[in-house]
Short mmCIF file of the C-alpha atoms (twelve columns), coordinates in Angstrom:
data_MODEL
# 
_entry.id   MODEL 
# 
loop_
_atom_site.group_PDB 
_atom_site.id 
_atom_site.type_symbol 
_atom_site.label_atom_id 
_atom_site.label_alt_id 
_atom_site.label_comp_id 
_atom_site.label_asym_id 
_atom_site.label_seq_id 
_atom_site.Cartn_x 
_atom_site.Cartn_y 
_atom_site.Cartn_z 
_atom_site.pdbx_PDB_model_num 
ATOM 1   C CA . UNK A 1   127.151 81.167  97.747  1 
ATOM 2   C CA . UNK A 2   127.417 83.009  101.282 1 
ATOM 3   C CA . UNK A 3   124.599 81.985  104.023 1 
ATOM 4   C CA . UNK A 4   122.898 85.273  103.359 1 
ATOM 5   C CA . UNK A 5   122.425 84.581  99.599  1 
ATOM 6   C CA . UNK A 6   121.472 80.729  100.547 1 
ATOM 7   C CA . UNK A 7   118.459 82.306  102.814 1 
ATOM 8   C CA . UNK A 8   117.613 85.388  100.073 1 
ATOM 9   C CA . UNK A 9   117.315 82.367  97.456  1 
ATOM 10  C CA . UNK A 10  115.101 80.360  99.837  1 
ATOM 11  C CA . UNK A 11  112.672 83.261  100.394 1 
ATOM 12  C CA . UNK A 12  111.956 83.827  97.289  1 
ATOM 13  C CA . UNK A 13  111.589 79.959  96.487  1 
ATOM 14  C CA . UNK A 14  108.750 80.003  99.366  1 
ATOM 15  C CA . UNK A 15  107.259 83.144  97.206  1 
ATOM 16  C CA . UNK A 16  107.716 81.641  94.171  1 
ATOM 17  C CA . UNK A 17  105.666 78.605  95.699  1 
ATOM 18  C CA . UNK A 18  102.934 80.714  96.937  1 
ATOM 19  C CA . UNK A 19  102.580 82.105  93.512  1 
ATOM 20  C CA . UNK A 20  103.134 79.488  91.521  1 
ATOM 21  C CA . UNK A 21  100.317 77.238  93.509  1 
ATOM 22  C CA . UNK A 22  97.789  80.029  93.283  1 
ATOM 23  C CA . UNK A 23  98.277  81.079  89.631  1 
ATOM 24  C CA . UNK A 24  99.169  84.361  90.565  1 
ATOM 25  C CA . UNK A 25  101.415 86.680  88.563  1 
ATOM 26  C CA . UNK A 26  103.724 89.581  89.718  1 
ATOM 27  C CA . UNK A 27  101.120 92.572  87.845  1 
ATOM 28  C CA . UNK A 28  98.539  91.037  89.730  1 
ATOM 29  C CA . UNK A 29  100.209 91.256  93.049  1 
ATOM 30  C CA . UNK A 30  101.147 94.650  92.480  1 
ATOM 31  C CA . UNK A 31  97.476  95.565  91.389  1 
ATOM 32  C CA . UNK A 32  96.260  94.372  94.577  1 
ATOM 33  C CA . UNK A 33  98.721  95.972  96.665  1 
ATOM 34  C CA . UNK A 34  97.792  99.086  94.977  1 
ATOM 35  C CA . UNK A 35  93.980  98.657  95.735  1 
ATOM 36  C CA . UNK A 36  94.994  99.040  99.640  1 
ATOM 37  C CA . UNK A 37  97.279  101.443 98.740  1 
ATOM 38  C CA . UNK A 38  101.105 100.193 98.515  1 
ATOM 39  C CA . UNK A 39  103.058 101.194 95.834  1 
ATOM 40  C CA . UNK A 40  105.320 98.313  94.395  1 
ATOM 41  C CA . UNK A 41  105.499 97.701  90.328  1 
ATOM 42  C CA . UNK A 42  105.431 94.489  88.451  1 
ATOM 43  C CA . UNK A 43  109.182 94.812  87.598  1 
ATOM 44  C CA . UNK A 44  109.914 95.802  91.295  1 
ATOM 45  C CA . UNK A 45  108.283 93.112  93.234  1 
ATOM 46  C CA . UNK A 46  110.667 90.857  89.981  1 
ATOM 47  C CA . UNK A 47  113.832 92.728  91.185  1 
ATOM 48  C CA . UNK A 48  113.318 92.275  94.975  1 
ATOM 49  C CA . UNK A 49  112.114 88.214  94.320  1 
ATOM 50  C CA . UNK A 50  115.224 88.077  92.112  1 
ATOM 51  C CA . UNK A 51  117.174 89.231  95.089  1 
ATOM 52  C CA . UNK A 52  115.399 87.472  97.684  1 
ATOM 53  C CA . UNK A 53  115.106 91.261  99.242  1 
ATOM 54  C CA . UNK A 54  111.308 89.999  100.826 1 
ATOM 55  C CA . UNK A 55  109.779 91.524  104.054 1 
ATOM 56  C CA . UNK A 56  107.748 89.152  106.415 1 
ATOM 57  C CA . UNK A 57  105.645 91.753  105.692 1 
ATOM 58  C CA . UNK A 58  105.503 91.700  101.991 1 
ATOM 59  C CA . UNK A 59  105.336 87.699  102.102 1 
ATOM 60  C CA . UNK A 60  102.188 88.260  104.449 1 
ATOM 61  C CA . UNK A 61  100.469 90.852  101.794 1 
ATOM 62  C CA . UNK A 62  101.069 88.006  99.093  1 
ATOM 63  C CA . UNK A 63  99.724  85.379  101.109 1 
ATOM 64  C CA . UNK A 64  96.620  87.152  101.568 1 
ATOM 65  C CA . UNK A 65  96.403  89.205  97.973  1 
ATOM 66  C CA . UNK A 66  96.396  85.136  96.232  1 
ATOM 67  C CA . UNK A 67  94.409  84.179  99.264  1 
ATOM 68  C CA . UNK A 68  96.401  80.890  100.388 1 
ATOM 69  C CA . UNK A 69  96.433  78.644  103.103 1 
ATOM 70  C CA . UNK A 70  98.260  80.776  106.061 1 
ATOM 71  C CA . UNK A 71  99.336  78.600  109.087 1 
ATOM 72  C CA . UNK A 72  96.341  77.835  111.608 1 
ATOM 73  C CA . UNK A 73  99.079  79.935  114.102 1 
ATOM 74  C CA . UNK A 74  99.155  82.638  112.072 1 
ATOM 75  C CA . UNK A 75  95.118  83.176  110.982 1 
ATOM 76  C CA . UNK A 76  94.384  85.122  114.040 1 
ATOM 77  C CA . UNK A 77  96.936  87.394  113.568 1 
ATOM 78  C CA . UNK A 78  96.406  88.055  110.379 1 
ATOM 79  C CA . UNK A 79  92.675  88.685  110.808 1 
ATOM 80  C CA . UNK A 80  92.417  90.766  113.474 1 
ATOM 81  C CA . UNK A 81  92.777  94.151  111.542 1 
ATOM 82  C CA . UNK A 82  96.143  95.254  112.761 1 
ATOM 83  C CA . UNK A 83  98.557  97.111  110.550 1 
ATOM 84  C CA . UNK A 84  100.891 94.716  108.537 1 
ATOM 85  C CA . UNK A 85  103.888 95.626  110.384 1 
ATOM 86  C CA . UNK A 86  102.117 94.521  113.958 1 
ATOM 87  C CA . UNK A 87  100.790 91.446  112.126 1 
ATOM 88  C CA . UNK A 88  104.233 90.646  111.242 1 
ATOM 89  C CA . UNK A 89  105.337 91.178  115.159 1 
ATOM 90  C CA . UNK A 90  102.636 88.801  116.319 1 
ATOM 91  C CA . UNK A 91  103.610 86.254  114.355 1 
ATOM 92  C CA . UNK A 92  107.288 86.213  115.488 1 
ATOM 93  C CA . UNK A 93  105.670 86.353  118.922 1 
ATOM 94  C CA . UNK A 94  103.220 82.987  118.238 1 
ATOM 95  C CA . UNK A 95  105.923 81.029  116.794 1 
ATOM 96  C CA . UNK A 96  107.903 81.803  119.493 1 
ATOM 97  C CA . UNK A 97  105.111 81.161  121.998 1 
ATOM 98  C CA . UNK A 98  105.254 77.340  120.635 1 
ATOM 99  C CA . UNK A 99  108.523 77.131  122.913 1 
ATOM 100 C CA . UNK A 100 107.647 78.332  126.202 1 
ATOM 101 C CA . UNK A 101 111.098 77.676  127.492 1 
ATOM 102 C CA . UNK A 102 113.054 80.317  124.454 1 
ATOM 103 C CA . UNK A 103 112.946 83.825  124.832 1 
ATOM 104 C CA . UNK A 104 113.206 86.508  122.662 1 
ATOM 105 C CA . UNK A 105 116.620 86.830  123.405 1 
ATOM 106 C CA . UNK A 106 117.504 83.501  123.044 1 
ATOM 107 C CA . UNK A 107 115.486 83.167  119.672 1 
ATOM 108 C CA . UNK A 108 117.729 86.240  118.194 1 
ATOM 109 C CA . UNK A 109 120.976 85.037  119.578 1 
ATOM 110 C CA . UNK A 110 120.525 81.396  117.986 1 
ATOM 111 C CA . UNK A 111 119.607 83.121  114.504 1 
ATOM 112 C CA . UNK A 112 122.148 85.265  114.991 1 
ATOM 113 C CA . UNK A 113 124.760 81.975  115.323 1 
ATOM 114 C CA . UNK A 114 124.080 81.072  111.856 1 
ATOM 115 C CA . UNK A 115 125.762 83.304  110.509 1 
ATOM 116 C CA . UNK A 116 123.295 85.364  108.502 1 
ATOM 117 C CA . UNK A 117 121.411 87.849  108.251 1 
ATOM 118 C CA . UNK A 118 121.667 90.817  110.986 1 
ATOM 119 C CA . UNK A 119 123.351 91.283  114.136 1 
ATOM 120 C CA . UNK A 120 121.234 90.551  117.564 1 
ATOM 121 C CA . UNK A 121 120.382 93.913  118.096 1 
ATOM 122 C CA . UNK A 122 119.010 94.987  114.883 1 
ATOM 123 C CA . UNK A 123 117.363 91.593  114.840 1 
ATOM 124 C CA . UNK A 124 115.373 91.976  117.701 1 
ATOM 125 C CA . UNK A 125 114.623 95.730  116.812 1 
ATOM 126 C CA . UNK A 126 113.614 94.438  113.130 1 
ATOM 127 C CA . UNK A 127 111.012 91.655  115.315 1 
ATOM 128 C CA . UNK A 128 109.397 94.763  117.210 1 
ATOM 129 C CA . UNK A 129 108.954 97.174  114.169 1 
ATOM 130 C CA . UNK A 130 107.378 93.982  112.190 1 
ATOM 131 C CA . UNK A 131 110.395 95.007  109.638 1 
ATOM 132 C CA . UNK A 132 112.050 91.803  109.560 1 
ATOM 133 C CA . UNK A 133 113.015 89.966  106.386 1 
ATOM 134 C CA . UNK A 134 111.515 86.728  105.435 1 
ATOM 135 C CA . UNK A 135 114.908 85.403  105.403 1 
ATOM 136 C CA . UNK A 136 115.387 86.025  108.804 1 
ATOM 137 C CA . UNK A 137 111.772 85.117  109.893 1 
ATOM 138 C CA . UNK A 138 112.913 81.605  108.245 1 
ATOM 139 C CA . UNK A 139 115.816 81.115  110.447 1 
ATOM 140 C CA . UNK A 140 113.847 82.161  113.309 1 
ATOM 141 C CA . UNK A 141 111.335 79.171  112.400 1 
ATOM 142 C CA . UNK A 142 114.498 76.975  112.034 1 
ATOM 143 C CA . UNK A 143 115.906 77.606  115.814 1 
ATOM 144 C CA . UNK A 144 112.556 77.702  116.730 1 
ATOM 145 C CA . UNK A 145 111.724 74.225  115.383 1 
ATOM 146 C CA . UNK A 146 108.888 75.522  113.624 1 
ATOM 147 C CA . UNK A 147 107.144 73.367  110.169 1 
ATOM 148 C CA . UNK A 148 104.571 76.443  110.251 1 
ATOM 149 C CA . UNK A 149 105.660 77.306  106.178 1 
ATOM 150 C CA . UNK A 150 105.484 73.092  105.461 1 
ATOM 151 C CA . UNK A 151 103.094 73.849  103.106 1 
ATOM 152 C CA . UNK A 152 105.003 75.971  100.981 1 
ATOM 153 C CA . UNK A 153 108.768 74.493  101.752 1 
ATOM 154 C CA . UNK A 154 110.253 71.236  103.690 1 
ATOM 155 C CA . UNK A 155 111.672 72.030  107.228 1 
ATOM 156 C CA . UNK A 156 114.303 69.818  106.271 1 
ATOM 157 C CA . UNK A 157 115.383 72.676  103.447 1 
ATOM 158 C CA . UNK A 158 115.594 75.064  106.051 1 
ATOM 159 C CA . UNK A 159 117.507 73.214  108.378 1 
ATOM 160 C CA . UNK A 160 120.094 72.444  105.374 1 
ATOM 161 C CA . UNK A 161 121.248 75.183  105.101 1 
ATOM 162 C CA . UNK A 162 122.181 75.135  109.019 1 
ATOM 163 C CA . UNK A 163 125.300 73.435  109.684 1 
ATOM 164 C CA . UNK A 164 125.705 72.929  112.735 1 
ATOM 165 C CA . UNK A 165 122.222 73.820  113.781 1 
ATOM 166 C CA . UNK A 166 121.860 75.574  117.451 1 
ATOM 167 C CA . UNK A 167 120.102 73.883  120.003 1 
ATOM 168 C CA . UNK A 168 116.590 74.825  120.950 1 
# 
């Protein structure tokens, strides 16, 4: 399995969690997401958690829609009435607020040394538009050192899959 497919199959195992532990099934999720107006179908939001094809931004949607736990970093940002995509943004930006001493830069270039996922520049471009892929948002909270998702998945699973993993 290639590193990209390894982080695809751990996304959806952290949406799969969130789903699982709150009872909630894929028509409901799409029923929701239709009451504030996104368009996604039972057998589509199937197809893209088959795939592991999940936006930060989707994940965030779900989180609220089965209305779990959300890191105590992440509440703010997720209350504060922004559009998804900026909520998404912010919460890049927190996590990567936890290490004062790591820039943006240096965030994308570490992710970018594992070997999945997107080159630097579309990386960083993905953070600002609030685009990026839970994948990627997971190996930013690797190089970042973050346990922010603990509830729904061990660091340690994340890290795995690192090998060797850069130094923050």
């Amino acid at each position: 399995m290639t590193a990209d497919a390894q982080w695809s199959a751990l996304s959806s195992r952290v949406v799969r969690v969130v789903m699982t532990r709150k009872d909630v099934a894929y028509d409901f999720v799409a029923l929701r997401l239709a009451d504030v107006g996104i368009k996604e179908t039972k057998s589509g939001l199937a197809s893209r958690l088959s795939r592991g094809r999940i936006s930060l931004v989707l994940f965030l949607q779900i989180l609220r829609i089965s209305k779990a736990k959300v890191p105590p970093l992440w509440a703010a940002a997720l209350q504060n009435g922004e559009d998804w995509e900026r909520s998404a943004t912010r919460i890049v930006e927190l996590e990567l607020s936890r290490r004062p001493m790591v820039t943006m830069d240096e965030m994308v270039r570490r992710v970018v040394e594992l070997g999945a996922g997107p080159a630097g520049r579309t990386l960083a471009t993905y953070i600002f538009q609030g685009t990026i892929s839970l994948a990627s948002f997971l190996q930013c909270l690797v190089v970042l050192g973050s346990e922010s998702l603990e509830l729904y998945i061990d660091f340690e699973d994340m890290v795995a899959l690192v090998s060797p993993m850069p130094e923050v």
